[in-house]
ZAMAR-379445 format. One record per atom (N, C-alpha, C): y negated, z negated, x negated; residue number from 0; chain; residue in one letter. Coordinates in steps of 0.001 Angstrom, whole numbers. Layout:
<rs>
+---------+---------+---------+-----+-------+-----+
!       v !       w !       u !   n ! chain ! res !
+---------+---------+---------+-----+-------+-----+
!       Y !       Z !       X ! NUM !     A !   a !
...
+---------+---------+---------+-----+-------+-----+
</rs>
This chain:
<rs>
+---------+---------+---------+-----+-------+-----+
!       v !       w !       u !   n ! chain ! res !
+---------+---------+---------+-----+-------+-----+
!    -392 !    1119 !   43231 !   0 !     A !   x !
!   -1461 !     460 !   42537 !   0 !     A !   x !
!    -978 !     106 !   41131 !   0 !     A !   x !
!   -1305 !     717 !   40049 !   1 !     A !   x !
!   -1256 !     616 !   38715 !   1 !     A !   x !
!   -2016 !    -817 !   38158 !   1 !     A !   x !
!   -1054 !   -1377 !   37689 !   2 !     A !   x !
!    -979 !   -2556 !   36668 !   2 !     A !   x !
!   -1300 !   -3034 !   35378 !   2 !     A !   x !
!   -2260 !   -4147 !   35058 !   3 !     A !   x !
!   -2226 !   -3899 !   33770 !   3 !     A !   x !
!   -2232 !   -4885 !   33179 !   3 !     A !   x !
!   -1507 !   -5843 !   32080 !   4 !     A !   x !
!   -1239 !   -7043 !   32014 !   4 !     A !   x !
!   -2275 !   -7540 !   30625 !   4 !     A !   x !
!   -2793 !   -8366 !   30431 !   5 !     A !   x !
!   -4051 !   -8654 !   29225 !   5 !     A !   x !
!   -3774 !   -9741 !   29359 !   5 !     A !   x !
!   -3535 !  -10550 !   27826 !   6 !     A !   x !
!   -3405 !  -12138 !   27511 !   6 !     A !   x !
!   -2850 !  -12979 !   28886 !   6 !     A !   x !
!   -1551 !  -12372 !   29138 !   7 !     A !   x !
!    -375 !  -12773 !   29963 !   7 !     A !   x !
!   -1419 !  -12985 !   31267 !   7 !     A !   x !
!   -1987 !  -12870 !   31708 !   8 !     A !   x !
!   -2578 !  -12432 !   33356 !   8 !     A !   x !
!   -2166 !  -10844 !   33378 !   8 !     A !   x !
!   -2327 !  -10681 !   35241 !   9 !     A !   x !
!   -1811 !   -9225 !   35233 !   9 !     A !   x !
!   -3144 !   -8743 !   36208 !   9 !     A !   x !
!   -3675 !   -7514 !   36492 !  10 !     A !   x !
!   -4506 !   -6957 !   36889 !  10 !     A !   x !
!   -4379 !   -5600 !   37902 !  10 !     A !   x !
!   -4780 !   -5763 !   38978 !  11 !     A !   x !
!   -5026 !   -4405 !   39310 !  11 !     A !   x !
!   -5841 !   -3612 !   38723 !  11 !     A !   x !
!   -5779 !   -2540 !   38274 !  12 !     A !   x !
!   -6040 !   -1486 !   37657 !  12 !     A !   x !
!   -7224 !    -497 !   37936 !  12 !     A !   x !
!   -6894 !    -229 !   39584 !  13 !     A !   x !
!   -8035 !     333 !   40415 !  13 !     A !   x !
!   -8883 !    -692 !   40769 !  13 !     A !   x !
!   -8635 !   -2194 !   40896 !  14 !     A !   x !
!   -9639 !   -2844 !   41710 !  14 !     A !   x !
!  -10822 !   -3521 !   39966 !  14 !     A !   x !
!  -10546 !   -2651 !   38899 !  15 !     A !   x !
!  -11208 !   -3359 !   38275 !  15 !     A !   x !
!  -12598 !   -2886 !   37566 !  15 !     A !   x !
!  -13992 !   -3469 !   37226 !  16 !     A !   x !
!  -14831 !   -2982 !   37199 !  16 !     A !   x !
!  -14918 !   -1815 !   36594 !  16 !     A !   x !
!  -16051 !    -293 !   36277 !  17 !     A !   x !
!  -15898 !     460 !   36049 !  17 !     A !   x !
!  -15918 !     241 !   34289 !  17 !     A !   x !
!  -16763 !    -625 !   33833 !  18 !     A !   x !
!  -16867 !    -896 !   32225 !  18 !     A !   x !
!  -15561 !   -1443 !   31896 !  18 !     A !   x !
!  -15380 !   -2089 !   32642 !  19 !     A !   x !
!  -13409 !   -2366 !   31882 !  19 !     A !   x !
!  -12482 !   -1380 !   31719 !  19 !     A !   x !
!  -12674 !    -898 !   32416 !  20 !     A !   x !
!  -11598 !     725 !   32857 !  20 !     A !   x !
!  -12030 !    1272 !   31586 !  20 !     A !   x !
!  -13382 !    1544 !   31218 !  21 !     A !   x !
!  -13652 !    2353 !   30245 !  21 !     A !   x !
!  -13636 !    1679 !   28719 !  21 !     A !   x !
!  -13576 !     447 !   28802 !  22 !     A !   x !
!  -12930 !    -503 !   27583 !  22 !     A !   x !
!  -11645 !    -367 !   27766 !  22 !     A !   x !
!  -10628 !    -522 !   28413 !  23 !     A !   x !
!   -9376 !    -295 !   28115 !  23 !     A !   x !
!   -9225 !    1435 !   27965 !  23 !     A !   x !
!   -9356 !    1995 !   28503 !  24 !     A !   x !
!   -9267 !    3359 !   28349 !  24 !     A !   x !
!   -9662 !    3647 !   26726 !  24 !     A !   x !
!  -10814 !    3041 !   26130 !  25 !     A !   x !
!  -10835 !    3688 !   24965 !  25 !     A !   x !
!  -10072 !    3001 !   23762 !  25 !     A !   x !
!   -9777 !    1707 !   23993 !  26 !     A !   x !
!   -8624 !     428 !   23215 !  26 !     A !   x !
!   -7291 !    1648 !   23193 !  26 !     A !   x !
!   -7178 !    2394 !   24587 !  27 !     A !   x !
!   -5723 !    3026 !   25011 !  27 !     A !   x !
!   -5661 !    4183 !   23975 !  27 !     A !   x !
!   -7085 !    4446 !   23565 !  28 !     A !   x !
!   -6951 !    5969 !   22582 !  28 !     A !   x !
!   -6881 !    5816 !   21261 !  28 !     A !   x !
!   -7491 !    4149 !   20850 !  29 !     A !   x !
!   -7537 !    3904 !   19561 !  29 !     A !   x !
!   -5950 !    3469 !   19358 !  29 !     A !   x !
!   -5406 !    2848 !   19733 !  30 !     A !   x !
!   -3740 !    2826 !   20012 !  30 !     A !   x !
!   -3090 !    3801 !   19649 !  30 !     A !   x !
!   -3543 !    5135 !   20415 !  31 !     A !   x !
!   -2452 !    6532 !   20063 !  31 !     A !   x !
!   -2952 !    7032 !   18673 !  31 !     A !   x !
!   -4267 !    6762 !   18544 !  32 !     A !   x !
!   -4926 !    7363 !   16934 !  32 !     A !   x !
!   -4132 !    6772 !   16646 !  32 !     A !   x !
!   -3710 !    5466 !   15964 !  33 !     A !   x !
!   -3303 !    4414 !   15005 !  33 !     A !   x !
!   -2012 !    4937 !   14668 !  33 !     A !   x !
!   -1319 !    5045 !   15977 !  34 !     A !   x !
!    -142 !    5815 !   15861 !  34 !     A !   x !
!     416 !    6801 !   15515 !  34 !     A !   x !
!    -658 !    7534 !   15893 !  35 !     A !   x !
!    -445 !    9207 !   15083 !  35 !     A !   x !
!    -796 !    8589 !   13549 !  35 !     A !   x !
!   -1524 !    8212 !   13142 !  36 !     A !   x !
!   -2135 !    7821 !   11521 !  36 !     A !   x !
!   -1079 !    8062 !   10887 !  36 !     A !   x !
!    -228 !    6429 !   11787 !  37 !     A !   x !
!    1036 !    5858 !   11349 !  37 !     A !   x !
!    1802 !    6999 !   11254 !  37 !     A !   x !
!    2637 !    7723 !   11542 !  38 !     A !   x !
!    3595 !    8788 !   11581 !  38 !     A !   x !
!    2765 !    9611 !   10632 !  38 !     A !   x !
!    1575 !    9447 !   10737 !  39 !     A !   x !
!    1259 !   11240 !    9665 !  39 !     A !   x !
!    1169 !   10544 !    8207 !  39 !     A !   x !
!     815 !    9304 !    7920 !  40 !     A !   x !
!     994 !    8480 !    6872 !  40 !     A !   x !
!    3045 !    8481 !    6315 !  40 !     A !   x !
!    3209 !    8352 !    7344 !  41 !     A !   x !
!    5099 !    7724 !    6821 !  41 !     A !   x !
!    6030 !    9342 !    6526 !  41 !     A !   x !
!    5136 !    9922 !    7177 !  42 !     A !   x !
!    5185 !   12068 !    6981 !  42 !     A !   x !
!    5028 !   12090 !    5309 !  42 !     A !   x !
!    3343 !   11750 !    5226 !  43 !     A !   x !
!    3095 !   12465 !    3721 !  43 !     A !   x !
!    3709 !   11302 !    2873 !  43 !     A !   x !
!    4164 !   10194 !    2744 !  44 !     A !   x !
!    4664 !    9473 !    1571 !  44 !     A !   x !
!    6094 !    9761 !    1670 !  44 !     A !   x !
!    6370 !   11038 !    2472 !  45 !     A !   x !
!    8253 !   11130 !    2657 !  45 !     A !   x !
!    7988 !   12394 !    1536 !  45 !     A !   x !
!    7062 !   13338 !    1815 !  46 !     A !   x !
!    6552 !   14493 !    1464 !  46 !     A !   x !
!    6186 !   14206 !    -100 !  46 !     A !   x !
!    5379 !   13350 !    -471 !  47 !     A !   x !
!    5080 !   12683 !   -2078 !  47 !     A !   x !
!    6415 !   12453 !   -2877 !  47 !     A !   x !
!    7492 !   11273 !   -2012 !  48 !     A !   x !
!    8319 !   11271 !   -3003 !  48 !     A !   x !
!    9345 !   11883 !   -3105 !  48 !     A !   x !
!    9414 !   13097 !   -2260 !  49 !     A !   x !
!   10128 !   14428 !   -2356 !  49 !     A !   x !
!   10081 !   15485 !   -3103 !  49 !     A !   x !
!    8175 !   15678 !   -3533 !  50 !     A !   x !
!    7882 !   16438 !   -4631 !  50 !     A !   x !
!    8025 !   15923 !   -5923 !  50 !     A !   x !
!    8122 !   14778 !   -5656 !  51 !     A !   x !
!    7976 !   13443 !   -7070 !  51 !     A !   x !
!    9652 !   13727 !   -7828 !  51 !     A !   x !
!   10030 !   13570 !   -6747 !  52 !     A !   x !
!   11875 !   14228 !   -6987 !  52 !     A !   x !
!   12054 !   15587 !   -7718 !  52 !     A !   x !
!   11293 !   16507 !   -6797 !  53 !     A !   x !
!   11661 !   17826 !   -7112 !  53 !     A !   x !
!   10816 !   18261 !   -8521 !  53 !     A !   x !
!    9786 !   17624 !   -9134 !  54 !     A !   x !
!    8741 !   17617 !   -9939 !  54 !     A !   x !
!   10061 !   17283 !  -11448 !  54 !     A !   x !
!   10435 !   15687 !  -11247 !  55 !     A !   x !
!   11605 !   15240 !  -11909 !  55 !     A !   x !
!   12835 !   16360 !  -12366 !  55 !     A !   x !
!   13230 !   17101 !  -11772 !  56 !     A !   x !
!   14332 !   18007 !  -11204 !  56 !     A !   x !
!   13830 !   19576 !  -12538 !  56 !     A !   x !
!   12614 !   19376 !  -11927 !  57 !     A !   x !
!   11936 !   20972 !  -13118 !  57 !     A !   x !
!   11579 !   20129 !  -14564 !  57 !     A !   x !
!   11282 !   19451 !  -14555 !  58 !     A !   x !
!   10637 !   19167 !  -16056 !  58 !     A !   x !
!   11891 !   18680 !  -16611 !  58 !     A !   x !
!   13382 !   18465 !  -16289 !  59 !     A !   x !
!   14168 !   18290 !  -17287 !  59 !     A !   x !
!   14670 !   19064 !  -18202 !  59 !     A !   x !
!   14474 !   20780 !  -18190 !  60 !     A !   x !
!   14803 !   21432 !  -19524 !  60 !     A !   x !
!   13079 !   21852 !  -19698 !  60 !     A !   x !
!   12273 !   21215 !  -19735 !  61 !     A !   x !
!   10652 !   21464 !  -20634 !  61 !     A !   x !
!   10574 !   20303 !  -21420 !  61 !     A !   x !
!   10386 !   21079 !  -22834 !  62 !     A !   x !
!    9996 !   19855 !  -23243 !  62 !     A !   x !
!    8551 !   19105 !  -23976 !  62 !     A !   x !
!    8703 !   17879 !  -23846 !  63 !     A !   x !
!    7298 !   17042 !  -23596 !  63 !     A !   x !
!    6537 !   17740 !  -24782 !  63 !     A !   x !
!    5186 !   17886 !  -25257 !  64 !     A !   x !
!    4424 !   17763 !  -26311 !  64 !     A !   x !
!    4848 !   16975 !  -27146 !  64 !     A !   x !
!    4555 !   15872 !  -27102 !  65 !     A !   x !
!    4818 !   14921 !  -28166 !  65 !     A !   x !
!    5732 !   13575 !  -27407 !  65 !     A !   x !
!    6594 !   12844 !  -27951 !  66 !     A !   x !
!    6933 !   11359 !  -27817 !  66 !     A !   x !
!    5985 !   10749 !  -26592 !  66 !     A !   x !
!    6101 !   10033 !  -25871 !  67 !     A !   x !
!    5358 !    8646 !  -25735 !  67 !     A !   x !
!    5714 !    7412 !  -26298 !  67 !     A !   x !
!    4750 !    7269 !  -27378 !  68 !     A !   x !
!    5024 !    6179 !  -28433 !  68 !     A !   x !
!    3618 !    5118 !  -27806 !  68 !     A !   x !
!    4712 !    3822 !  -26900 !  69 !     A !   x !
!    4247 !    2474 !  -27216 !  69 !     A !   x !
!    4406 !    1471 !  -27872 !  69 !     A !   x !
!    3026 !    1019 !  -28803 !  70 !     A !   x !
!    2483 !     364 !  -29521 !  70 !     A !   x !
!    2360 !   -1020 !  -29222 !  70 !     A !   x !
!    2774 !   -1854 !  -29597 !  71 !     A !   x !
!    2229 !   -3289 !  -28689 !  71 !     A !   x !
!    1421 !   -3934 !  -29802 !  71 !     A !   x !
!     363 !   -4249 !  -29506 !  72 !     A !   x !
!     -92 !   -5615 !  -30122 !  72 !     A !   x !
!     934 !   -6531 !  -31222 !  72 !     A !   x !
!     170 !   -6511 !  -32711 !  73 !     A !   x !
!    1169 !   -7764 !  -33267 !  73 !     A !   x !
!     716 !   -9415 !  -33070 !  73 !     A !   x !
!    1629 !   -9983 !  -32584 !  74 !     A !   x !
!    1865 !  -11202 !  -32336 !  74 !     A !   x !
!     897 !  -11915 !  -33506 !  74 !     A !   x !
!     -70 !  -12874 !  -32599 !  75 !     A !   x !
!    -575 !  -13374 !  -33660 !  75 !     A !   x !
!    -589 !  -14961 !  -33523 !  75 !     A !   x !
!    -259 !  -15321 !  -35030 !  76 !     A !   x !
!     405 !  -16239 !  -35221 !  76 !     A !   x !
!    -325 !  -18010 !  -35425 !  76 !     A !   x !
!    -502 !  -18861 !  -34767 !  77 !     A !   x !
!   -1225 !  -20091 !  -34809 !  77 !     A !   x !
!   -1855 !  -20308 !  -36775 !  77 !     A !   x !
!   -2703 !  -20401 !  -36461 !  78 !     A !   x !
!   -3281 !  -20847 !  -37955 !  78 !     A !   x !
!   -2763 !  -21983 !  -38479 !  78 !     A !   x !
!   -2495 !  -22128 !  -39791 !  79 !     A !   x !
!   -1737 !  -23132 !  -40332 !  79 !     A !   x !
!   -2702 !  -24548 !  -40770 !  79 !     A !   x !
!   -2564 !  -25548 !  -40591 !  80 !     A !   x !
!   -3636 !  -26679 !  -41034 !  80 !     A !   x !
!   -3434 !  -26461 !  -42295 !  80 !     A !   x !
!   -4342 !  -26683 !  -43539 !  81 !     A !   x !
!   -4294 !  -27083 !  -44838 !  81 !     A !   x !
!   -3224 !  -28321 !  -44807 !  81 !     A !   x !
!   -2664 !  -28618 !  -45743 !  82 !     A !   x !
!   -1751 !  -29570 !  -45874 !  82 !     A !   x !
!   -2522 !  -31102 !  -46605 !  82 !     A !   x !
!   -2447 !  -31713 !  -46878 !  83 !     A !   x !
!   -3076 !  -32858 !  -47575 !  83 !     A !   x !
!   -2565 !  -32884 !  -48795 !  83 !     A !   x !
!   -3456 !  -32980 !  -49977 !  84 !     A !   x !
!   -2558 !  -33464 !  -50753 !  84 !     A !   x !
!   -1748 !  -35144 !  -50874 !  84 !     A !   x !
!    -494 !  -35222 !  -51864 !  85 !     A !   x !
!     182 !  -36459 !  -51384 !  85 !     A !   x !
!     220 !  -36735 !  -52886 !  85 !     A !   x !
!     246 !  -38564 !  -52735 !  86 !     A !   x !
!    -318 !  -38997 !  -53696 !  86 !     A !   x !
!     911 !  -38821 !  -54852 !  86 !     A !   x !
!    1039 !  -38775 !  -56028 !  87 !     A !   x !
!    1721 !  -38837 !  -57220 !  87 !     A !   x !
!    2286 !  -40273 !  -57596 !  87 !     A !   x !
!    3723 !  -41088 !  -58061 !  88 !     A !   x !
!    3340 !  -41816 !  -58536 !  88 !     A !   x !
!    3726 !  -41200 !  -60227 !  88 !     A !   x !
+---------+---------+---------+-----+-------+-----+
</rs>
């Protein structure tokens, strides 16, 4: 008799209604999707920064069009108060 444990109670398996069986059964498939996702996800970002490498690797004797020339913003500077004039003696 197959077992099945849910929020720390445990269950017989066969003795349980037919809509549960078929709620856990399909919880059981969304589980293995997730999993496969997972692995085919941690696959292609091994695969990305491998070409990202090998991409790096060819473009070092091509050379660029032009520079990348960054520009920044000039600093702009607090406005000065007028000064007062001060009295003479």
């Amino acid at each position: 008799m197959p077992k099945i444990r849910i929020d720390d109670k445990e269950y017989d398996l066969d003795s349980l209604p037919e809509p549960v069986k078929q709620t856990i059964s399909v919880m059981q498939e969304i589980s293995v999707g997730i999993q496969n996702g997972q692995k085919d996800l941690a696959i292609k970002q091994a695969a990305l920064t491998q070409f990202g490498t090998q991409l790096n690797q060819q473009l070092e004797n091509v050379d660029p069009i032009a520079p990348v020339v960054v520009k920044t913003p000039p600093k702009k500077t607090p406005a000065r108060k007028p000064r007062k004039p001060r009295a003479t003696k």
